[in-house]
C-alpha positions as CSV (number, residue, x, y, z in Angstrom):
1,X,-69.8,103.9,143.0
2,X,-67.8,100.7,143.7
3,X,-68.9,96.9,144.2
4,X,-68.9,95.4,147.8
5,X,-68.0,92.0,147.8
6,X,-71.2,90.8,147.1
7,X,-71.2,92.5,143.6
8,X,-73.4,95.0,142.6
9,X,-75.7,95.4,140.0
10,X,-76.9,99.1,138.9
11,X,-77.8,100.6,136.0
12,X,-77.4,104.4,135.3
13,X,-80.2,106.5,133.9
14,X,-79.9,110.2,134.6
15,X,-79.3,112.2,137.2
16,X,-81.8,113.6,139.4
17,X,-81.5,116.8,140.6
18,X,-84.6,117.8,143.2
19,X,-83.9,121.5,144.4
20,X,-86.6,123.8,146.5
21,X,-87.1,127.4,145.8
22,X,-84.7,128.7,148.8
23,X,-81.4,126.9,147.3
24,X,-81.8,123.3,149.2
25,X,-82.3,120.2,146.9
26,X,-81.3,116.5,146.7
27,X,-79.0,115.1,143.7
28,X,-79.7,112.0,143.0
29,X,-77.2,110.0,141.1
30,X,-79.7,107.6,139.1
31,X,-83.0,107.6,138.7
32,X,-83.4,103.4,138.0
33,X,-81.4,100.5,139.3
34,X,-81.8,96.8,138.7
35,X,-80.4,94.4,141.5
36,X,-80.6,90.6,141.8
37,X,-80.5,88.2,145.1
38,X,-77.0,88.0,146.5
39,X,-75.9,91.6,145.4
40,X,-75.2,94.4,147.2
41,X,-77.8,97.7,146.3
42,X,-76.1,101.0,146.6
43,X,-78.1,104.5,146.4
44,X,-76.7,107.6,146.8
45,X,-77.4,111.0,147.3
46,X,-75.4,114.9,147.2
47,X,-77.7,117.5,149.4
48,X,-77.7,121.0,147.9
49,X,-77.5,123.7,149.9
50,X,-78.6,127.3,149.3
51,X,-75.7,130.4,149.3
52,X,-74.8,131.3,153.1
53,X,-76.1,128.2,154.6
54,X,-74.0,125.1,155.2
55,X,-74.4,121.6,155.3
56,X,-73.7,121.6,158.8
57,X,-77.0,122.8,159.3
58,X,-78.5,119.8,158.6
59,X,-79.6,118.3,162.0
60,X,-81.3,115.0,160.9
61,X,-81.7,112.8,157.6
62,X,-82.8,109.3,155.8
63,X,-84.0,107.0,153.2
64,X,-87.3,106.0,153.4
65,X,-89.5,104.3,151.3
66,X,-93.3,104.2,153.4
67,X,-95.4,106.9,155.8
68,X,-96.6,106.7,159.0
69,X,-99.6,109.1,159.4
70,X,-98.0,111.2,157.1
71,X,-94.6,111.6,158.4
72,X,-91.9,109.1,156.3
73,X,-90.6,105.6,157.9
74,X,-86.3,106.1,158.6
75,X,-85.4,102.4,156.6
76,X,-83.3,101.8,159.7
77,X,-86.4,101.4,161.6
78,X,-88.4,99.2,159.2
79,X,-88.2,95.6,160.7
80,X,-88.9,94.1,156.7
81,X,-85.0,95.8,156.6
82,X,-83.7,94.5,159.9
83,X,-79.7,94.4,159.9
84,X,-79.9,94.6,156.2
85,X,-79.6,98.2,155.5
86,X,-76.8,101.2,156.4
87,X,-76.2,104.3,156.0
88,X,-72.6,105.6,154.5
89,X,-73.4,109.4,155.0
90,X,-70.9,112.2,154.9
91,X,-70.8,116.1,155.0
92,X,-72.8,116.5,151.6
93,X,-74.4,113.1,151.0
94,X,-75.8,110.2,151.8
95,X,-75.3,106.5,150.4
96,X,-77.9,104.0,151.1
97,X,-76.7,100.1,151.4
98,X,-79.1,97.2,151.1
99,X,-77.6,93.8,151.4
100,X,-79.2,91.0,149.6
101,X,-82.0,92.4,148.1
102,X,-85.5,90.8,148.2
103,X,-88.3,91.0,145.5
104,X,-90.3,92.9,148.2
105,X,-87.5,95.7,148.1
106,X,-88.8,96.7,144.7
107,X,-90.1,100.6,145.7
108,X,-89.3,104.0,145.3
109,X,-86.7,105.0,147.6
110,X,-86.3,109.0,149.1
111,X,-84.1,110.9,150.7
112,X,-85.3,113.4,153.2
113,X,-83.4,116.1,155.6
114,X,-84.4,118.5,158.3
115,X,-82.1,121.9,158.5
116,X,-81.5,123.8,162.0
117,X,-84.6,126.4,161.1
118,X,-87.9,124.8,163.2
119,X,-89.9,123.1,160.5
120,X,-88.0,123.4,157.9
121,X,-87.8,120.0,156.1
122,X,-86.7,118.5,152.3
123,X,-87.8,115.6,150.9
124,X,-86.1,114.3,147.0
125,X,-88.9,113.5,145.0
126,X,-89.4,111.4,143.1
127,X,-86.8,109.2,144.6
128,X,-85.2,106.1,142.7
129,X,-87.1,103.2,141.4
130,X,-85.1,99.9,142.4
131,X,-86.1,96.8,140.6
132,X,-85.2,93.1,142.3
133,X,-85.1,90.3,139.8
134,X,-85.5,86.6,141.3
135,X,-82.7,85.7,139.3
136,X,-80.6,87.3,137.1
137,X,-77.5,85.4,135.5
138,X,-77.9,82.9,132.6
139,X,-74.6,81.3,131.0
140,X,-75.1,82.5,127.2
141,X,-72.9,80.0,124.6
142,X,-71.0,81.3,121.5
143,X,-69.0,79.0,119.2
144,X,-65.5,80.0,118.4
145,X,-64.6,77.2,116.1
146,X,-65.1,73.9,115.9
147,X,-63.6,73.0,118.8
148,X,-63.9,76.1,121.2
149,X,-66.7,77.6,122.9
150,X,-66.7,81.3,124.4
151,X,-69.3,81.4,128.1
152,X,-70.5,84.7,128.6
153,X,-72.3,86.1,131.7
154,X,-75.1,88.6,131.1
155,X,-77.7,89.5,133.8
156,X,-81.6,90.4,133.8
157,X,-79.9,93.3,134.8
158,X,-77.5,95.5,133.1
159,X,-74.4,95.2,134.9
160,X,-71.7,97.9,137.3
161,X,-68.8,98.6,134.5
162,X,-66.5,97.5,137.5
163,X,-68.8,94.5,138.5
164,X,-66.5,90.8,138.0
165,X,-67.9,87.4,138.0
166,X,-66.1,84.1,139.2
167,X,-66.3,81.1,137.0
168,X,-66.6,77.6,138.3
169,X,-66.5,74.3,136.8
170,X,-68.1,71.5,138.5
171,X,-68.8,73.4,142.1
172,X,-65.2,74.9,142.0
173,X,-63.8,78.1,141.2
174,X,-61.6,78.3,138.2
175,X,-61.2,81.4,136.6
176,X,-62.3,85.0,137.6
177,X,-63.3,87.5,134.1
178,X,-66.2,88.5,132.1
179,X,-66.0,84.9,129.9
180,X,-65.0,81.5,129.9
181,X,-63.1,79.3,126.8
182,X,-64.4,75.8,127.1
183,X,-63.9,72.9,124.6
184,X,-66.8,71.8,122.3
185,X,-68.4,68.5,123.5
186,X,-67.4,68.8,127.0
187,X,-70.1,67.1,130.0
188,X,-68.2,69.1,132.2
189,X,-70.8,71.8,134.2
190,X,-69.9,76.0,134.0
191,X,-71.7,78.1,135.9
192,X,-71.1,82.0,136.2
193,X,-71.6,84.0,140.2
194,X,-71.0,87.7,140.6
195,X,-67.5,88.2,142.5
196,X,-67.9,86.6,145.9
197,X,-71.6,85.8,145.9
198,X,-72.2,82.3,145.7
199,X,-75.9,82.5,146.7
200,X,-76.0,84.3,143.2
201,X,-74.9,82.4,140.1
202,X,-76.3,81.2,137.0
203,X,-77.9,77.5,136.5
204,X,-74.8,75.3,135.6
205,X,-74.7,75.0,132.1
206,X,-73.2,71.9,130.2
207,X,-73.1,69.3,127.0
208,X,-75.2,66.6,126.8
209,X,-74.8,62.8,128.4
210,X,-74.8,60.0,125.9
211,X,-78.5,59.8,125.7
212,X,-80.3,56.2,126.9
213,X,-83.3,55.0,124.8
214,X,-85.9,52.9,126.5
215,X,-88.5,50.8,124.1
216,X,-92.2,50.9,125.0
217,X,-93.1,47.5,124.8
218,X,-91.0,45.7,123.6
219,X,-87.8,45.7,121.1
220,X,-90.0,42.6,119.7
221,X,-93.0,42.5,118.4
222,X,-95.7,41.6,115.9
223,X,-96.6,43.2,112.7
224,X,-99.2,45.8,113.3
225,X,-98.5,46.2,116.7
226,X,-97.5,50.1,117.9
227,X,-93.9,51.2,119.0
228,X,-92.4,53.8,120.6
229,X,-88.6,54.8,120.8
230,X,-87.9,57.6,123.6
231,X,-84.1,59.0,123.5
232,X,-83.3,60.6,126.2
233,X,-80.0,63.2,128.5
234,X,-79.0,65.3,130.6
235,X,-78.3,68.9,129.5
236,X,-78.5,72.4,129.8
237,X,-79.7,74.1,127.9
238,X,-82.1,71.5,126.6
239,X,-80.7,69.2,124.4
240,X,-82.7,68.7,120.9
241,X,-82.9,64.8,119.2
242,X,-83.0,62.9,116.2
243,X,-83.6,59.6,114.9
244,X,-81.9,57.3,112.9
245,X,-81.9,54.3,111.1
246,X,-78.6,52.3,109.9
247,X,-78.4,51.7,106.3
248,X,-75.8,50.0,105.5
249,X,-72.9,51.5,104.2
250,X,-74.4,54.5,102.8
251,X,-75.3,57.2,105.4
252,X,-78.1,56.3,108.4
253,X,-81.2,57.4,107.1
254,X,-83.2,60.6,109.4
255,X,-86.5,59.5,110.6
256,X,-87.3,62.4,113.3
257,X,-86.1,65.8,115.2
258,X,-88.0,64.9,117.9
259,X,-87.6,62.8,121.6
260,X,-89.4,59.9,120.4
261,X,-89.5,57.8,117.4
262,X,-93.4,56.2,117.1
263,X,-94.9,53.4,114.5
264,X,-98.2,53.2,114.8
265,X,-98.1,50.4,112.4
266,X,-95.2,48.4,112.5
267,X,-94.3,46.5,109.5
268,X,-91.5,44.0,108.7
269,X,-89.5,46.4,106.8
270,X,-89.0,48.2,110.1
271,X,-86.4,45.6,111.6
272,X,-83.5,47.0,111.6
273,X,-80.9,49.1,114.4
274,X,-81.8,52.3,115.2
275,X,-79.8,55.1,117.4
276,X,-80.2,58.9,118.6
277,X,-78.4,61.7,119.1
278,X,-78.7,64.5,121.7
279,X,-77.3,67.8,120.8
280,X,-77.2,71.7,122.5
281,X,-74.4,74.8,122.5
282,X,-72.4,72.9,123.9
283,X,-72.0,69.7,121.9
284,X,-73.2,66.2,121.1
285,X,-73.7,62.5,121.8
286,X,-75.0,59.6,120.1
287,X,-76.8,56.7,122.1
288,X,-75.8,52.9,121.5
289,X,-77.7,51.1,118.6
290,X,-81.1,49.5,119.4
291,X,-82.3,46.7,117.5
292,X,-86.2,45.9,116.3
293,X,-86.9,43.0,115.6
294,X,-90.3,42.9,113.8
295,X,-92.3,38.8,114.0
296,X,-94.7,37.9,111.0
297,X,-95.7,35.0,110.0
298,X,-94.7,33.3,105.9
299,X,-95.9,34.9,102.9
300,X,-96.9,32.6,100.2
301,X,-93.7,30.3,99.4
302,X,-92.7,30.2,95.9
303,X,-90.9,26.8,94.5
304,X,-88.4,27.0,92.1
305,X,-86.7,23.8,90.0
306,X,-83.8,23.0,89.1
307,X,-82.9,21.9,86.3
308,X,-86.2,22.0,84.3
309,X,-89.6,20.6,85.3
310,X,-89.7,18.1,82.6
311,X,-86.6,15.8,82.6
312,X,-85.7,11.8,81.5
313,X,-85.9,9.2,83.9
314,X,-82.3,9.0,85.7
315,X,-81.9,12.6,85.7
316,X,-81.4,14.4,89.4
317,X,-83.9,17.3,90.1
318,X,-84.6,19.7,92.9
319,X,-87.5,21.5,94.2
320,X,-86.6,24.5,96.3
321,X,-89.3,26.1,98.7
322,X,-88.9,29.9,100.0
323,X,-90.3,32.4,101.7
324,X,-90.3,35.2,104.0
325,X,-90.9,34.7,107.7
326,X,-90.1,36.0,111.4
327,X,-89.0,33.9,113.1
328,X,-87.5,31.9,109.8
329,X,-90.3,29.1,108.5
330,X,-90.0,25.4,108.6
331,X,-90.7,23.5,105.4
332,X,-92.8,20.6,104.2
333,X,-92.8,18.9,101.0
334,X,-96.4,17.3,99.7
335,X,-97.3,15.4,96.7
336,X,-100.4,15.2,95.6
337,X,-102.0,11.8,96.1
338,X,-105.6,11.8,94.7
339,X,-108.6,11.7,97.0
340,X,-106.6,10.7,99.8
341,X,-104.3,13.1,101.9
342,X,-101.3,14.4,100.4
343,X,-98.2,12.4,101.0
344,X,-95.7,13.7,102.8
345,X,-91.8,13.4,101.7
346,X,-89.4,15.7,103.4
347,X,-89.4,18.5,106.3
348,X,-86.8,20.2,104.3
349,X,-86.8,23.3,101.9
350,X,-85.6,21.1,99.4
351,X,-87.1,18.3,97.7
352,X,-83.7,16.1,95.9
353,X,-84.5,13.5,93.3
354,X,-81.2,12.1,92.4
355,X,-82.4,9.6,89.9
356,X,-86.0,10.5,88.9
357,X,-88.1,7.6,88.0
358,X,-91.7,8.0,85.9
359,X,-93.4,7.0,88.9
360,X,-92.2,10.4,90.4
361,X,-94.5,12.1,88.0
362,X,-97.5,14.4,89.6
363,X,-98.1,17.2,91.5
364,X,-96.3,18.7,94.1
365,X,-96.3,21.8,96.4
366,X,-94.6,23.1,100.2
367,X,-96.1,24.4,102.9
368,X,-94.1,27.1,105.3
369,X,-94.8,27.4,108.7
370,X,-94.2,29.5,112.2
371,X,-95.4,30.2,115.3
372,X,-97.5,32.8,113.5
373,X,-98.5,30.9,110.7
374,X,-98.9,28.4,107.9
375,X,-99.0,28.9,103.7
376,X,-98.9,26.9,101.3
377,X,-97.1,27.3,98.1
378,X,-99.1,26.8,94.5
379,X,-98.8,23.4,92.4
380,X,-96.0,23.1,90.6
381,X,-96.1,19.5,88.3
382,X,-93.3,17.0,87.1
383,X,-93.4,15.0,83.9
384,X,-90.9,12.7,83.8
385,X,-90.3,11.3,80.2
């Protein structure tokens, strides 16, 4: 049996050999076959005929797969099969040829015959059980090395030895065989047809786009607040993801295997640049870098001093304030003054005596402050001697 253009999909079982006590019979040549949309279904028969009879004296014969009161339905008559179906029959058989086989085809199809005698009538049963698929190609991936792929073509169906495939690569036909060599990484889309039958290929198969990542709210945000990262291509098959943060110069650090990258609680050591990657079969891609920027208001500054807290008049000191803060804090030196209100001396983080005096003796502290907030550092006191 031989593919039309179309291709044909069959699979061979056994062969069925139907024969009546007198010497007449129907061979059929398999008992199963498996076709998909776009192919060409081919069935075939060889009639059996007893000693001194001939098949010239068979006066009528068809495939048929229904009853009408009894009596079978010739396919040619069926409107569900309308210009879809022939008959290739000869002197000692018969083929039967569907064209583009619908999911409603699925039945079991018979061959009958009436001889020259009045009444005398053969029927091959059981007949052969054809199974439509809806689809049946599905690009499979194999990696050859690290930079080749091999595409292979298999079907829901098993396949006609003699069956061929056409490959295309983005809509155009580029090689006909039973694989494709492609390189690793490529965007590029491969899809697989049988031999002439573009109505019947495989979904187009292909690496993944640099994935995009969108930020839900905000790339900015408070401490505390919730955050989710969503990485995102185009692929087939599927691509799977993971998340990462940079670290440095050591390697980025994995977060997650998964589409999106979610902090329920975000906390200041979250800032930082984060990026995905997209992989499948067929390669991979790593998004840009996305940067979170993580807003909190100062910790409790510390003050440091510099050179000692307890000096001789004429000596130069300095009072540093620090702390940590997004956005950065402004400062504000105090010194204690009393009852009254503290005076105020500089809006600077430092506080520079360059000739202390006794006078400068006391008590001093800083306050750091932000949009979100305002602390105040602890006493820290200077004895001048």
């Amino acid at each position: 049996m031989s593919p039309s253009a179309g291709g044909l999909v069959v699979f061979l079982l056994s062969v069925q050999v139907i024969q009546s006590q007198d010497g007449w019979g129907v061979n059929y040549r398999q008992t199963d076959i498996c076709a998909v949309k776009g192919s060409t279904v081919y069935i075939s028969c060889i009639i059996k005929h007893p000693s001194g009879k001939y098949p010239s004296d068979i006066k009528d014969r068809f495939w048929f797969t229904k009853e009408k009161d009894g009596e079978p339905v010739d396919l040619r008559t069926d409107s569900e099969y309308s210009g879809r179906v022939e008959y290739d029959c000869y002197t000692k058989g018969c083929t039967l040829i569907i064209k583009d086989p619908r999911k409603s085809d699925s039945a079991e199809y018979k061959f009958t015959f009436m001889t020259s005698k009045s009444g005398e009538k053969y029927t091959g049963s059981p007949g052969v059980t054809l199974s439509v698929k809806d689809s049946g190609f599905q690009v499979q991936v194999r990696r050859s090395d690290s930079t080749w792929l091999e595409l292979t073509c298999p079907s829901s169906c098993v396949l006609s030895d003699r069956a061929e495939y056409d490959w295309s690569k983005n809509g155009e036909i580029i090689k006909r065989g039973s694989s494709l060599r492609v390189s690793s990484g490529s965007t590029d889309r491969y899809s697989c047809y049988l031999r002439g039958s573009w109505d019947n290929g495989s979904p187009a198969v292909y690496g993944p786009w640099r994935p995009s990542v969108s930020v839900s709210p905000s790339a900015e945000m408070l401490e505390g607040d919730s955050l989710t990262l969503t990485c995102s291509t185009d692929a087939n098959p599927a691509a799977n993801y993971t998340w990462y943060k940079e670290a440095g110069t050591s390697d980025p650090r994995i977060l997650s295997e998964k589409p999106q990258l979610i902090f329920s609680s975000i906390q200041s050591s979250d800032s930082g640049r984060y990026f995905c990657t997209a992989e499948n079969q067929l390669g991979r891609k790593r998004s840009e870098f996305i940067s979170i920027n993580v807003k909190y208001g100062p910790w409790r500054p510390s003050v440091s001093v510099s050179p000692s807290a307890e000096m001789l008049e004429g000596d130069s000191l300095t009072l540093t304030c620090s702390t940590d803060a997004n956005p950065a804090a402004n400062y504000t030196w105090y010194k204690e003054a009393g009852t009254s209100d503290p005076r105020l001396l500089s809006e600077k983080p430092q506080l520079i005596f360059s000739s202390i005096q006794s006078s400068d003796s006391g008590r001093y502290f800083c306050t750091a402050e932000n949009q979100l907030g305002r602390k105040r550092s602890e006493f820290i006191s200077i004895n001048v001697k």
